[in-house]
MARKESE-869490 format. One record per residue (C-alpha): residue number from 1; x, y, z; residue in one letter. Coordinates in Angstrom, 2 decimals. Layout:
(NUM; (X; Y; Z); a);
...
END
This chain:
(1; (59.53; -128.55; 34.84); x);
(2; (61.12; -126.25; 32.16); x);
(3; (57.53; -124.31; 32.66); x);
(4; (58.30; -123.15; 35.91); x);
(5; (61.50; -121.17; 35.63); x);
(6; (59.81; -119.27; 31.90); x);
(7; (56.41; -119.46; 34.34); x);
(8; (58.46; -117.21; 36.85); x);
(9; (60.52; -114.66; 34.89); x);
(10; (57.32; -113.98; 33.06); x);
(11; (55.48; -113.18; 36.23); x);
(12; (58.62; -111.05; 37.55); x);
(13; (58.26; -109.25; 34.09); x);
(14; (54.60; -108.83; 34.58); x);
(15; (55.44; -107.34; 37.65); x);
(16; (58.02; -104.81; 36.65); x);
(17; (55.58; -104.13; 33.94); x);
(18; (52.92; -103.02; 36.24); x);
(19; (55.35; -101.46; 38.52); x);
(20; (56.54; -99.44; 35.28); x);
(21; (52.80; -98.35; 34.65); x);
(22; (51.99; -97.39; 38.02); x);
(23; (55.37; -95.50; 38.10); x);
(24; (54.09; -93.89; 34.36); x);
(25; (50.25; -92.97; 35.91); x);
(26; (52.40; -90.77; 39.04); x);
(27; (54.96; -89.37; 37.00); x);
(28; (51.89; -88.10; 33.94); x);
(29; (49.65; -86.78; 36.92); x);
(30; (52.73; -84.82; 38.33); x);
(31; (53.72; -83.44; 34.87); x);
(32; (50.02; -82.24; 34.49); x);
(33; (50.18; -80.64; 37.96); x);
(34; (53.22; -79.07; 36.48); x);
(35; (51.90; -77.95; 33.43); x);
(36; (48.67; -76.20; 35.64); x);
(37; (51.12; -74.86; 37.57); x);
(38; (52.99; -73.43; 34.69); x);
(39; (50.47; -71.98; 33.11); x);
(40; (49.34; -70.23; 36.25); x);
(41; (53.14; -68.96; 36.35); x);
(42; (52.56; -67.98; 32.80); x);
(43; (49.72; -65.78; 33.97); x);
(44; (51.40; -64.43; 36.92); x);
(45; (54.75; -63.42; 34.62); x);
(46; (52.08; -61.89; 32.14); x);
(47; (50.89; -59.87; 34.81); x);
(48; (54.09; -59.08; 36.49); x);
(49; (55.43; -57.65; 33.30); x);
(50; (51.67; -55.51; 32.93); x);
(51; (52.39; -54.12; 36.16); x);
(52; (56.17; -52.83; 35.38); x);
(53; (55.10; -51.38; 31.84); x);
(54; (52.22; -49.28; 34.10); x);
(55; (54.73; -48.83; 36.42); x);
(56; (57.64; -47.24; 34.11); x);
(57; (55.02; -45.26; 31.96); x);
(58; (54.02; -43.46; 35.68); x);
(59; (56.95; -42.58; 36.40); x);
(60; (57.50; -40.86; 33.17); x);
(61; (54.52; -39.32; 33.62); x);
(62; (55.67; -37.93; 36.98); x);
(63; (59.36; -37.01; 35.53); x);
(64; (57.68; -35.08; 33.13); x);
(65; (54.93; -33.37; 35.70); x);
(66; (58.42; -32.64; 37.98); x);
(67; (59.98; -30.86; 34.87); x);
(68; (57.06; -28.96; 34.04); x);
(69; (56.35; -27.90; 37.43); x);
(70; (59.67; -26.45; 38.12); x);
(71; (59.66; -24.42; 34.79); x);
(72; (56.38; -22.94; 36.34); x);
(73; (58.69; -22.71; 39.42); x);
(74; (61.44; -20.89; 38.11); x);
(75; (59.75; -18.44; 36.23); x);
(76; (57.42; -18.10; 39.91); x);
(77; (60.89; -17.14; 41.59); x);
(78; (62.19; -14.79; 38.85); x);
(79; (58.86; -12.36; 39.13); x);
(80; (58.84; -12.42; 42.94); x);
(81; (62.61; -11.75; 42.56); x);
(82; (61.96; -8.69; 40.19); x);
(83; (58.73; -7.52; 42.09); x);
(84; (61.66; -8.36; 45.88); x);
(85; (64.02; -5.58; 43.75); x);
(86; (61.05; -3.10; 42.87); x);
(87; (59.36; -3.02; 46.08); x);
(88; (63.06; -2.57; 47.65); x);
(89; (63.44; 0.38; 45.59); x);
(90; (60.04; 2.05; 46.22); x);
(91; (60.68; 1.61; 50.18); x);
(92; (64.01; 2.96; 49.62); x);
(93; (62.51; 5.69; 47.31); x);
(94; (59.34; 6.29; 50.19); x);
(95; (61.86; 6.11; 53.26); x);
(96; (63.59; 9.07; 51.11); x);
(97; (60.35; 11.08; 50.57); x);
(98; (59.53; 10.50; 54.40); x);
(99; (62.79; 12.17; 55.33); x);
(100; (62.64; 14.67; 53.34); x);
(101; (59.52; 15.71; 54.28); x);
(102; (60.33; 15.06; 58.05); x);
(103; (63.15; 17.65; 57.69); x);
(104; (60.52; 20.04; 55.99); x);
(105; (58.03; 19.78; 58.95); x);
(106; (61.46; 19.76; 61.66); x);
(107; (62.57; 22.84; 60.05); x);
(108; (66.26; 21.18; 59.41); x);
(109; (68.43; 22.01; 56.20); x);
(110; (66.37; 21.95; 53.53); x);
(111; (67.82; 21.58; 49.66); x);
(112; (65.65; 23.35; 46.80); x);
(113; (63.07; 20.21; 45.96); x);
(114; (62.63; 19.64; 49.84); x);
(115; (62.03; 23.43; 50.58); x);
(116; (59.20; 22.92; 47.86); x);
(117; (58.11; 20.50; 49.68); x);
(118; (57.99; 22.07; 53.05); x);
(119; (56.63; 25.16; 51.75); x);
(120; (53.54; 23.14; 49.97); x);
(121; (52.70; 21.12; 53.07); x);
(122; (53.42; 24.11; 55.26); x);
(123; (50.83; 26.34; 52.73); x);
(124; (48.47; 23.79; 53.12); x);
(125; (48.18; 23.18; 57.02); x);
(126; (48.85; 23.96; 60.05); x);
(127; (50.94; 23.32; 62.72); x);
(128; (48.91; 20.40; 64.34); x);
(129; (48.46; 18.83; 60.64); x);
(130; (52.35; 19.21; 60.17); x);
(131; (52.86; 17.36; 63.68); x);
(132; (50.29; 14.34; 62.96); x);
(133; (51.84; 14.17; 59.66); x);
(134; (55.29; 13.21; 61.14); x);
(135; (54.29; 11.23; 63.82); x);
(136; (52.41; 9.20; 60.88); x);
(137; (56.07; 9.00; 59.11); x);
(138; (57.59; 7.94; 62.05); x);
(139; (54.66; 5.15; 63.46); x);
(140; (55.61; 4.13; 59.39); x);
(141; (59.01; 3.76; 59.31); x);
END
């Protein structure tokens, strides 16, 4: 009978042995699930970091498109600005012509360069012509 008790821890650690193996099989197909899994992470990181590198070198590309686009801008403002204070000055100057020449054709106080006006349109029409002529100046103004 001293077979019996060996007989039964031998079967108890055949047992836990298969238990152990079984336990090993789950644990090895979980860790290979893991590594697929991994590895698809790997991928997705790969591409992650792809996508930021793209993303980054756009927007330099646009900070750089913004700069150059307001240097065109600014140097667009500056010209209308001069051509804003030169067409200022030839309304200003026309506006000055036109009343000159309206007090030449009204017959008002004339200085010497507006009576040399008045006497060349006066020389060169008549009184109808002189008449259209400021009721064009004043349809202008």
């Amino acid at each position: 009978m001293d077979f019996l008790p060996e007989m039964i821890v031998d079967a108890v650690l055949a047992l836990l042995l298969i238990a152990v193996i079984v336990v090993s099989v789950i644990v090895y197909r979980r860790l290979s699930t893991i590594r697929e899994g991994q590895e698809e992470l790997r991928q997705l990181v790969d591409s992650l970091n792809n996508a930021v590198v793209d993303a980054q070198r756009s927007v330099g590309n646009i900070r750089q498109a913004a700069l150059d686009a307001e240097e065109r801008l600014e140097g667009a403002i500056k010209k209308a600005d001069g051509m804003a204070d030169e067409l200022g000055m030839i309304t200003e100057a026309g506006n000055n012509l036109a009343d000159r020449i309206e007090r030449g054709l009204t017959g008002e106080r004339k200085s010497s360069s507006e009576a040399k006006i008045s006497e060349g349109v006066e020389t060169h029409g008549s009184k109808k012509q002189q008449q259209e002529i400021l009721a064009a100046l004043r349809e202008a103004r």
